[in-house]
SETORZA-21999 format. One record per atom (N, C-alpha, C, O): x, y, z; residue in one letter. Coordinates in steps of 0.2 Angstrom, whole numbers, padded with zeros to 4 digits, always signed. Example, Ala and Ser with C-alpha at 12.3 -4.5 7.8 and 13.67 -1.06 7.14 Angstrom:
<sites>
+0066-0028+0039A+0062-0022+0039A+0066-0016+0039A+0071-0017+0042A+0064-0011+0035S+0068-0005+0036S+0064+0000+0039S+0067+0006+0040S
</sites>
This chain:
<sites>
-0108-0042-0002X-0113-0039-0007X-0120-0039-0004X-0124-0034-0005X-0122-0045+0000X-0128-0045+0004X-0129-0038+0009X-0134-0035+0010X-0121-0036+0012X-0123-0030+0016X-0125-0024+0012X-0130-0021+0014X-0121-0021+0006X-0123-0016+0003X-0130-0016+0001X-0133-0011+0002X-0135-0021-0002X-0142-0021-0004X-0144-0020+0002X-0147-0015+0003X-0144-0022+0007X-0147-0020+0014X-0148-0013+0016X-0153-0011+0018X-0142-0010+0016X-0140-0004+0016X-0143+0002+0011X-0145+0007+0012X-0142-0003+0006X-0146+0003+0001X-0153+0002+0000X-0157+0007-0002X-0155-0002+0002X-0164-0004+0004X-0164-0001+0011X-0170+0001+0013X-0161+0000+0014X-0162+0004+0020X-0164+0011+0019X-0169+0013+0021X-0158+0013+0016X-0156+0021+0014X-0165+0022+0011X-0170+0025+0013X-0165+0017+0003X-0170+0021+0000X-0179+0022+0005X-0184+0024+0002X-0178+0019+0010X-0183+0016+0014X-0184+0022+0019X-0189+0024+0022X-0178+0024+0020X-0179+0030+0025X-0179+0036+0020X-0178+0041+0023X-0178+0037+0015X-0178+0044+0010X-0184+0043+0009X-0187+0048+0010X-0188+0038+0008X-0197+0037+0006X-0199+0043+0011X-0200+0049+0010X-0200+0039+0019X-0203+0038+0023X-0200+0045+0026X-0201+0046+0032X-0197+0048+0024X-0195+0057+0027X-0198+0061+0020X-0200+0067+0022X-0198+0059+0014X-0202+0062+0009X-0209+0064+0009X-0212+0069+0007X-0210+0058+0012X-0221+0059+0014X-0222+0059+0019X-0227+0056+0020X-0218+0062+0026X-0218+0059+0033X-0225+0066+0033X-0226+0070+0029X-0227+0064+0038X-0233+0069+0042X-0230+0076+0045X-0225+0076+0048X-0234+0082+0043X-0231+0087+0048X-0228+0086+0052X-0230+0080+0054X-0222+0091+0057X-0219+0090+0062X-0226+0089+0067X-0232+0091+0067X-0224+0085+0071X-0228+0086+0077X-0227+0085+0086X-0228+0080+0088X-0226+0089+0089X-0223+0087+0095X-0229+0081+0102X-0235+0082+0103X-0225+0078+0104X-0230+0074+0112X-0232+0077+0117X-0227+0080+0120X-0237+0078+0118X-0240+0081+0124X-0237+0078+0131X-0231+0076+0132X-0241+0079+0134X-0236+0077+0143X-0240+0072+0144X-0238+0068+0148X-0247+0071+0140X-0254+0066+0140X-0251+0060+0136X-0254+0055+0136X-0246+0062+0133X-0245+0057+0126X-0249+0058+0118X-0250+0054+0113X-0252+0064+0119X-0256+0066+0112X-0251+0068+0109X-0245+0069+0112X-0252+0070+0101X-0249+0071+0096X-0253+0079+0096X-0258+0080+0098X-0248+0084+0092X-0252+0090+0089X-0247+0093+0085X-0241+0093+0087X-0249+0097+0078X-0246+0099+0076X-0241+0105+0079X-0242+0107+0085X-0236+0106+0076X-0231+0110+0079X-0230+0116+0076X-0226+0117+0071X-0235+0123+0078X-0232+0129+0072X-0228+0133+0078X-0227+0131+0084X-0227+0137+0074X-0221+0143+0075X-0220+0148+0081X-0215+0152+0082X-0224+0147+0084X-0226+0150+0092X-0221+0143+0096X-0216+0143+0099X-0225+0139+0094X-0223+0133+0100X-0215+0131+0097X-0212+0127+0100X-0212+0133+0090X-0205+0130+0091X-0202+0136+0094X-0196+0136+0096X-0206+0143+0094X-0201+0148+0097X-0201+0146+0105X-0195+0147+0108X-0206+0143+0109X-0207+0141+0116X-0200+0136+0116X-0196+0137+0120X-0201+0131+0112X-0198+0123+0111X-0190+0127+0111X-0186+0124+0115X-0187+0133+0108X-0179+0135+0108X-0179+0139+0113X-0174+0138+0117X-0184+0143+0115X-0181+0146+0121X-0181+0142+0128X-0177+0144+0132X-0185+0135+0130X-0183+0131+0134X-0175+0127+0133X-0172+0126+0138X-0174+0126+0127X-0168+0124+0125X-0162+0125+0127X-0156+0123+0127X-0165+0133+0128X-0158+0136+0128X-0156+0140+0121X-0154+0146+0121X-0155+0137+0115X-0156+0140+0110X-0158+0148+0108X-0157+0150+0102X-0161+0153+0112X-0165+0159+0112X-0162+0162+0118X-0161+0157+0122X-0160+0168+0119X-0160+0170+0125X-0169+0174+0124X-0173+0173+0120X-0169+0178+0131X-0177+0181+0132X-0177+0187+0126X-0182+0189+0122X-0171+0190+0127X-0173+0198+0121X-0176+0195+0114X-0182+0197+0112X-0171+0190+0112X-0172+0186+0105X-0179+0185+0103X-0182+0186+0098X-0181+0180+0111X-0187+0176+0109X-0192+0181+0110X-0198+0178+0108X-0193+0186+0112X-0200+0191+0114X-0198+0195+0106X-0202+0198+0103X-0192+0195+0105X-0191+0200+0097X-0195+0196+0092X-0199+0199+0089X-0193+0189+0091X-0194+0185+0086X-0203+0183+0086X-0206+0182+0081X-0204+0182+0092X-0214+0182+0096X-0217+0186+0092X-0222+0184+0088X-0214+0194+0095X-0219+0201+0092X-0218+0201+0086X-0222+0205+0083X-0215+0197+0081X-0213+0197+0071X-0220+0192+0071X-0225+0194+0067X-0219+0187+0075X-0223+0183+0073X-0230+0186+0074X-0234+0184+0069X-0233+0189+0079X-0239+0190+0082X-0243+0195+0076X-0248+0195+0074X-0237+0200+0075X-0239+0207+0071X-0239+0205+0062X-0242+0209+0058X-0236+0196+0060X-0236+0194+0055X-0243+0190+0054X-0246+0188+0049X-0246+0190+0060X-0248+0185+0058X-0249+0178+0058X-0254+0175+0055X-0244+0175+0061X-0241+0168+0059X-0241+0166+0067X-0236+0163+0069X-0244+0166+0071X-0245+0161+0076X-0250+0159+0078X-0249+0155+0082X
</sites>
């Protein structure tokens, strides 16, 4: 019984704390904090692997011509 309350005091403890969490942010190489927009997750997948190069210069020029970076 004791584990289940634990559990569920866990659970609602981390559903708080992702509800009000702060913008993404990524770590610098310095250890600074900065927000994370949409240019730099397009940089952050194409490192990853995630993007090949055609993708990631298609989805760049969306963003550039939208606006959004």
């Amino acid at each position: 019984m004791g584990l289940f309350w634990v559990s569920f005091l866990g659970l609602v403890l981390w559903a708080v704390s992702t509800l009000f969490a702060p913008a993404r942010v990524a770590d610098g190489l310095d250890g600074d904090e900065r927000e994370v927009d949409d240019a730099d997750d397009l940089d952050l997948r194409l490192a990853r692997g995630q993007l090949n190069v055609s993708e990631y210069r298609t989805l760049r020029d969306e963003l550039i011509s939208s606006g959004r970076h």
